[in-house]
VEXDREN-2710 file (C-alpha; in Angstrom, 1 decimal):
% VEXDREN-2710
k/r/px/py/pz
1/UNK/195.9/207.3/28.6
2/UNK/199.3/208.6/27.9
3/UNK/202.1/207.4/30.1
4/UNK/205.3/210.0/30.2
5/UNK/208.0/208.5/32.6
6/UNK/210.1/211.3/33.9
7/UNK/210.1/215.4/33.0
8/UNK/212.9/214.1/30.4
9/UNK/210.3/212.9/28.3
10/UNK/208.2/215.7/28.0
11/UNK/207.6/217.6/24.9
12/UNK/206.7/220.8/23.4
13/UNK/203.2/219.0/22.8
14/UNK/202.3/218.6/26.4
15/UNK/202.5/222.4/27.6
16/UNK/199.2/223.7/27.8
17/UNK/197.5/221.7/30.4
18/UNK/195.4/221.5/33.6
19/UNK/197.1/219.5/36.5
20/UNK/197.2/218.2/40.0
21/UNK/200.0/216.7/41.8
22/UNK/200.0/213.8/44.6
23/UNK/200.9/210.0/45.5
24/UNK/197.3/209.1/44.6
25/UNK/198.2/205.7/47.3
26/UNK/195.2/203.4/46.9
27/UNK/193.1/205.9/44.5
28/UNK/190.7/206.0/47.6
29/UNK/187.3/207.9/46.5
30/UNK/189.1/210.9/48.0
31/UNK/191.3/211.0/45.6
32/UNK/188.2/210.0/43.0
33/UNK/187.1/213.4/43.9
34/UNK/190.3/215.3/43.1
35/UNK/190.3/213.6/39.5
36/UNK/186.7/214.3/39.1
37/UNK/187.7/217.7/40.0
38/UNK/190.7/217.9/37.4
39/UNK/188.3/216.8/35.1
40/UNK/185.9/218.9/35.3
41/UNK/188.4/221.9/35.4
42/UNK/190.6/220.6/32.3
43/UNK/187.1/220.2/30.0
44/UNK/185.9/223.6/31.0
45/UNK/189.1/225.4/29.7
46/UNK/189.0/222.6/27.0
47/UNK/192.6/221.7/28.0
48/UNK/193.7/217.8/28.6
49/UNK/193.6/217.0/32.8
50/UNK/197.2/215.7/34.0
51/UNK/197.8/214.1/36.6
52/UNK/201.5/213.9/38.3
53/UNK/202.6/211.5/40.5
54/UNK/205.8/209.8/42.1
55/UNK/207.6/206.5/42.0
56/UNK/208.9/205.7/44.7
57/UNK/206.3/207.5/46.4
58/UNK/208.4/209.9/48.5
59/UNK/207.7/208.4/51.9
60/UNK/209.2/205.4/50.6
61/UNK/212.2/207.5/49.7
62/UNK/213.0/208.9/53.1
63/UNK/211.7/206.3/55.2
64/UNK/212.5/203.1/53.6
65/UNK/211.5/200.2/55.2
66/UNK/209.7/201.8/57.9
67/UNK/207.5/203.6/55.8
68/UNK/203.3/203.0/55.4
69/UNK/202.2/200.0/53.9
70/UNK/201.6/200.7/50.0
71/UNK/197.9/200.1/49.2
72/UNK/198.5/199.9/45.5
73/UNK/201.2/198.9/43.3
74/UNK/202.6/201.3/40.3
75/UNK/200.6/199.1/37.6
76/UNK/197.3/199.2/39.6
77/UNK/197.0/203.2/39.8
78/UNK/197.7/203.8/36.3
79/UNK/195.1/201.7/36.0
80/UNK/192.3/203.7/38.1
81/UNK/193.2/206.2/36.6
82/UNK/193.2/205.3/33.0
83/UNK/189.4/203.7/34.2
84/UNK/188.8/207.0/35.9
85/UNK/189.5/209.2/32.5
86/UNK/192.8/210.8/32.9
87/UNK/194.5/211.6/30.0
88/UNK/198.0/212.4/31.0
89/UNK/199.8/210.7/33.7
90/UNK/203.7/211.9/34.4
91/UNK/205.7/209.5/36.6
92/UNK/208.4/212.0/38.3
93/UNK/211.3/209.2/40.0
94/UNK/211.2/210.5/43.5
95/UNK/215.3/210.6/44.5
96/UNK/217.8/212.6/46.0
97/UNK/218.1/214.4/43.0
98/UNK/214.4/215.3/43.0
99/UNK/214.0/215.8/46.9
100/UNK/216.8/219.0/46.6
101/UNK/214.8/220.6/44.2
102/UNK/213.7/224.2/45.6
103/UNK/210.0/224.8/45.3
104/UNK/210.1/227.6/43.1
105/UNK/212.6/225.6/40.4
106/UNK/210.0/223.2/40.4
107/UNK/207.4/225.1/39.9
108/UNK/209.1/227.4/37.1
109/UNK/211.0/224.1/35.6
110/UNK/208.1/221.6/35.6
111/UNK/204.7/223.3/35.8
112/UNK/205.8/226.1/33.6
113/UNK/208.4/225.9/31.3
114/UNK/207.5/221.7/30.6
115/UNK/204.0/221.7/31.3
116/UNK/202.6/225.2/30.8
117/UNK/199.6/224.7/33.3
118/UNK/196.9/226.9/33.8
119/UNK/195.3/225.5/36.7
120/UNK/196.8/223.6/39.6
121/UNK/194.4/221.5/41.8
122/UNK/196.0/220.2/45.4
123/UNK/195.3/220.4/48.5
124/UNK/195.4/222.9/51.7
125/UNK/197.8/220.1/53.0
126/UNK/199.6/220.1/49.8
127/UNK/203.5/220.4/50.4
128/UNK/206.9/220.4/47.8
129/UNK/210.0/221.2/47.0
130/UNK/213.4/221.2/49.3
131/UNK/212.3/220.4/52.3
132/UNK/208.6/220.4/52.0
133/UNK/209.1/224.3/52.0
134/UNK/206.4/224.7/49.1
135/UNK/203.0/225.0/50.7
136/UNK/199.3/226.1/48.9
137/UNK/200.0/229.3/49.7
138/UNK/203.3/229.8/48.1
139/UNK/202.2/227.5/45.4
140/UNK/199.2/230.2/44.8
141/UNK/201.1/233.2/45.0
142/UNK/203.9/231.5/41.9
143/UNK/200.7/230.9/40.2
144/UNK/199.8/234.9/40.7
145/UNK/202.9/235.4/39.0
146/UNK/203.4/233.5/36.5
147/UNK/200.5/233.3/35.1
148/UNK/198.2/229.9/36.3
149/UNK/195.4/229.7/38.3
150/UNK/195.5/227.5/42.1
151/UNK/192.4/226.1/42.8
152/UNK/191.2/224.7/46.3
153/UNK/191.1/220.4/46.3
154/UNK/187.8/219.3/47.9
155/UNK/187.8/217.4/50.3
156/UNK/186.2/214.2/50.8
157/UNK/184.7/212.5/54.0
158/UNK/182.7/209.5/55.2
159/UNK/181.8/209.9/58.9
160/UNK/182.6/213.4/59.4
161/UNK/186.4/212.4/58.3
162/UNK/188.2/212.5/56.1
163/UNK/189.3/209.7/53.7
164/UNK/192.6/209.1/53.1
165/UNK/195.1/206.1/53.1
166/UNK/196.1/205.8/56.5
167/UNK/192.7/205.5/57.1
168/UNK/192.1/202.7/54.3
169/UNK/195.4/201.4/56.5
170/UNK/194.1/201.2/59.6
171/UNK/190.5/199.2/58.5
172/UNK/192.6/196.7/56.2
173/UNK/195.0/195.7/59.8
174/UNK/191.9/194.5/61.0
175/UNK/190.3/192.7/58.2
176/UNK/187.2/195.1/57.8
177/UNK/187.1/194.3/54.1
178/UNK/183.8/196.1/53.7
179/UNK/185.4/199.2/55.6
180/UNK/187.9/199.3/53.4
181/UNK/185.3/199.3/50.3
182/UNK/183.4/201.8/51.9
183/UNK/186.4/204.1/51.7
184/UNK/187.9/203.1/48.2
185/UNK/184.6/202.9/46.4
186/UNK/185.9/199.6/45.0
187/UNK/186.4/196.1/46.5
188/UNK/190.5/195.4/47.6
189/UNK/192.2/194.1/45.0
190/UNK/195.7/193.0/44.6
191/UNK/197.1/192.4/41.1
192/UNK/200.2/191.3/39.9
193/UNK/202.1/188.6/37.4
194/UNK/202.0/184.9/38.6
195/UNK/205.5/184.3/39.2
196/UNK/207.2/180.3/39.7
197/UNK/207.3/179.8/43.4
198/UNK/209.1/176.4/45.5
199/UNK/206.0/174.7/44.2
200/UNK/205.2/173.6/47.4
201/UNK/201.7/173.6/46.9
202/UNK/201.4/170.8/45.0
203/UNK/202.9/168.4/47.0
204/UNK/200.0/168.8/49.3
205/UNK/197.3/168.9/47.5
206/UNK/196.8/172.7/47.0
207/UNK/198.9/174.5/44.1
208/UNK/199.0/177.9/44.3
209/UNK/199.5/180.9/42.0
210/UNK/201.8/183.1/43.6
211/UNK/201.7/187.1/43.6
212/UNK/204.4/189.8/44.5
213/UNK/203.1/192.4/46.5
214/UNK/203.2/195.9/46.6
215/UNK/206.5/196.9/48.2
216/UNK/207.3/196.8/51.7
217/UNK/205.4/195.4/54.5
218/UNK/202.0/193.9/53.5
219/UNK/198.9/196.8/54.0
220/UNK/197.1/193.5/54.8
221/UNK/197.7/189.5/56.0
222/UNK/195.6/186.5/56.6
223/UNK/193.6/184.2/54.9
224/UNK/190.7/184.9/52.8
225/UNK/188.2/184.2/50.4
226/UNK/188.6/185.6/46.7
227/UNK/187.6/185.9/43.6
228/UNK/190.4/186.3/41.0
229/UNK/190.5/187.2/37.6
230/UNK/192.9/187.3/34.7
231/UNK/193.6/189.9/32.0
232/UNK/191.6/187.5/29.8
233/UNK/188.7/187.5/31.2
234/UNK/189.0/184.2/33.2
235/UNK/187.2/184.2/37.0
236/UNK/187.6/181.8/39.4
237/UNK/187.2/181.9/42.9
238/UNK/189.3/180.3/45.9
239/UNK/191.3/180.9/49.1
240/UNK/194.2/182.8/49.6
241/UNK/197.5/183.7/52.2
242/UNK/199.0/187.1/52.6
243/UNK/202.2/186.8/54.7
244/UNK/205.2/185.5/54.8
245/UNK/204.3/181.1/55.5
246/UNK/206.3/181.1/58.6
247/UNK/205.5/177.1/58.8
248/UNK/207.7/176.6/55.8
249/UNK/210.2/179.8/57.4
250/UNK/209.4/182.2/54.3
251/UNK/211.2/185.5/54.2
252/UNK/209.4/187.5/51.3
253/UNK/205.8/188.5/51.9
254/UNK/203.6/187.0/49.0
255/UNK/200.2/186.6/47.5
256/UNK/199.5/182.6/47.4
257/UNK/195.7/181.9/46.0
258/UNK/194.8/178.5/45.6
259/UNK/191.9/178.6/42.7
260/UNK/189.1/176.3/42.8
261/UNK/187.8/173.9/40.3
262/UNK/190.6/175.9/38.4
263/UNK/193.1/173.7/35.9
264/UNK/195.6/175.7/33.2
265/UNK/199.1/177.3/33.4
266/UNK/199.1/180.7/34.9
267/UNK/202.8/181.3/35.0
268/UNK/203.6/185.2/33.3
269/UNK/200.1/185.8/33.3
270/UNK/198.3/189.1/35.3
271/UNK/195.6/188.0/37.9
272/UNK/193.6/190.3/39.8
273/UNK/192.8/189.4/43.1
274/UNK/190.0/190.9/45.1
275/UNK/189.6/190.1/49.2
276/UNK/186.0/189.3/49.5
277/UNK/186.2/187.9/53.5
278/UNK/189.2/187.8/56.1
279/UNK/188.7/183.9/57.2
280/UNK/191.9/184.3/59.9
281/UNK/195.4/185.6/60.6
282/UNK/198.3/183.8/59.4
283/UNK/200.5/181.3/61.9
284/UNK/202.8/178.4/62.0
285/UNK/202.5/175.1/62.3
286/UNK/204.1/172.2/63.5
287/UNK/204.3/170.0/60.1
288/UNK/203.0/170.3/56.7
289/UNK/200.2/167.8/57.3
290/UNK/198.8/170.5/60.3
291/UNK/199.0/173.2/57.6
292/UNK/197.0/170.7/55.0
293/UNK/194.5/170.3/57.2
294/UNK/193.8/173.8/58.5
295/UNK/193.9/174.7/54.0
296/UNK/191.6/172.6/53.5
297/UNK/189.3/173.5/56.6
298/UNK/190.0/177.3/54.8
299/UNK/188.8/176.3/51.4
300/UNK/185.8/174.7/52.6
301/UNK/184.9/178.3/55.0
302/UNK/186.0/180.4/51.7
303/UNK/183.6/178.5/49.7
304/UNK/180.5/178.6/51.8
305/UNK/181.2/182.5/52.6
306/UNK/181.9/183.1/48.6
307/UNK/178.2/180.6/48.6
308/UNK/176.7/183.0/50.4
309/UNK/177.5/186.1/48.9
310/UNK/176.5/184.8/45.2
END
């Protein structure tokens, strides 16, 4: 998959394309469907599908920290999309330069003059531009002009709703892991490089590799069971914390996983973590021997649930 960061970077080689445009948050099996739609439309007209997409995502831009949890960092969605078989992913950086763009300089800069697209896939939702003043409709009647087609983005359900991220959101605040699979098509993962922490872990008994998260608050906290594995090929499973350890008055939010039967420097290296049970929420306790404790009554629950599911 080819990675262009920023309209900059594109060449005379990339016009000539079919596209869709979106935040593609958590590459839920709603968004599956667009890409399989892209896909579908791009071989037909024997063209290569391209798929653009922000960072930040633009909520983040206006809202800052009291935007939506992210569901998935920048790394992890190139990656579904490189496994879904996109070809072309261009990473626009959503700023203030970006949000005063007028819809129809966007569309005539980017789509047209860069990109040359002959098909656009979004959504009836689908908004751009200056003030969200771009809509489907507009979009289709540039595309009438200029010269590319606007097709129609199906939409996806489960339940008689639709899937989206808020609703991925919602299930993950309340631990309903296999919700949350049901509308991803994928077990939760987290992924990220194993960074040094205070080393507390050690001291009692349980190291622990420790994960940044996506930014912003958490989509998710607790305690659960995993299964992790590295870049290698390494799997191991364990017990992990999402949340801020308030009993040792943390600040940042992180990903601590405590690896079982597990020995070997992690440090730089990128582990994939996926949720398999919610054991309990995070809290604080009154002295680091409490908190040993109550790990070590979590390891024993995360092994007999990951027991049971082997």
């Amino acid at each position: 998959m080819e990675l262009i960061r920023g309209e900059h970077n594109l060449r005379p080689r990339h016009c000539g394309c079919v596209a869709t445009i979106g935040n593609f948050d958590g590459v839920h099996r709603g968004h599956q469907a667009v890409i399989g739609q892209l896909l579908d439309e791009a071989g037909r007209r024997g063209l290569p599908p391209t798929l653009i997409t922000f960072e930040p995502l633009p909520h983040e831009f206006f809202m800052g920290v009291k935007s939506p949890a992210r569901l998935t960092a920048l790394r992890e969605r190139l990656q579904q999309f490189a496994g879904l078989g996109v070809e072309r992913v261009v990473i626009l950086r959503f700023d203030a330069r970006l949000a005063a763009v007028e819809a129809d300089e966007f569309v005539q800069r980017l789509l047209v003059d860069k990109l040359g697209v002959k098909a656009v896939i979004v959504g009836d939702d689908f908004r751009f531009g200056k003030d969200r003043a771009g809509d489907f409709g507009s979009l289709a009647r540039a595309g009438e002009r200029l010269g590319f087609e606007v097709l129609r983005q199906n939409t996806f359900a489960l339940d008689d709703k639709r899937v989206s991220s808020t609703r991925i959101r919602e299930a993950l605040a309340t631990g309903d892991l296999d919700r949350v699979q049901e509308l991803l098509g994928r077990p939760y993962t987290i992924s990220g490089r194993v960074r040094h922490g205070d080393k507390r872990g050690r001291t009692i008994g349980f190291p622990t590799a420790n994960l940044a998260l996506p930014k912003g608050t958490p989509a998710i906290g607790g305690v659960f069971a995993i299964e992790a594995s590295s870049a290698e090929g390494a799997r191991a499973r364990g017990v992990a914390n999402v949340g801020t350890r308030p009993t040792v008055d943390g600040r940042i939010p992180l990903l601590e996983v405590h690896l079982f039967e597990f020995s070997g420097n992690l440090y730089g290296h990128h582990l994939c973590v996926e949720l398999k049970r919610k054991i309990r929420d995070e809290r604080r306790f009154d002295s680091l021997e409490q908190l040993k404790r109550q790990i070590r009554h979590d390891a024993d629950l995360a092994e007999a649930m990951l027991s049971r599911q082997a």
